[in-house]
C-alpha positions, 0 to 999 in steps of 0.5 A: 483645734477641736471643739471640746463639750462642757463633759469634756471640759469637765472630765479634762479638768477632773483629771488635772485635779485627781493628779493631787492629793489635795483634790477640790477646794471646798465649796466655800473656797471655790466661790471664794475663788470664782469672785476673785477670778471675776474681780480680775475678768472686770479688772480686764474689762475697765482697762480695755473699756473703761476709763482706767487704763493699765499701770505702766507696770502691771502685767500683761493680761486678757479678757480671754484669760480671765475667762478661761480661769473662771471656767476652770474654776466653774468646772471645779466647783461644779465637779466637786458638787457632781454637778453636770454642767451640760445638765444645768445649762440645758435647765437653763437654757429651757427656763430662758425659753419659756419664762422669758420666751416674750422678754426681748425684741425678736430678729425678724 
């Protein structure tokens, strides 16, 4: 499969959305959502890492679908913001850079 960018990623899933009438949650909603979405992303993590393993009759999940639902809704929240993900972690990534350039132990 392709590799995909973060404004592919955020267009694909712009199309789905635009498909309703409902469109974007509101921000709140989606944040809401987004905290859902990474209870059940921490959910995954205990039982294949923690202590607490899976109920004999809880469904079967992963940590890669948890992942994939918090990007999804990372992207809605971002697009009914207009907000350019490629943008903010290009911010990020040059905030990390330079603030926290001597934080961490280097590979040698």
């Amino acid at each position: 499969m392709a590799e995909k960018t973060l404004a592919q990623i955020q267009r694909e899933v712009d199309e789905y959305i635009s498909q309703y009438k409902e469109g974007y949650f509101s921000p709140l909603a989606l944040v809401a959502r987004l905290a859902e979405e990474v209870g059940e992303l921490a959910r995954e993590v205990n039982h294949s890492y923690g202590e607490k393993p899976k109920k004999a009759d809880e469904a079967p999940n992963s940590i890669e679908l948890e992942l994939g639902d918090i990007l999804f809704i990372l992207n809605c929240f971002a697009n009914s913001l207009n907000i350019d993900l490629t943008e903010a972690h290009d911010k990020v990534m040059h905030k990390f850079n330079t603030r926290d350039a001597d934080r961490w132990t280097k590979k040698e």
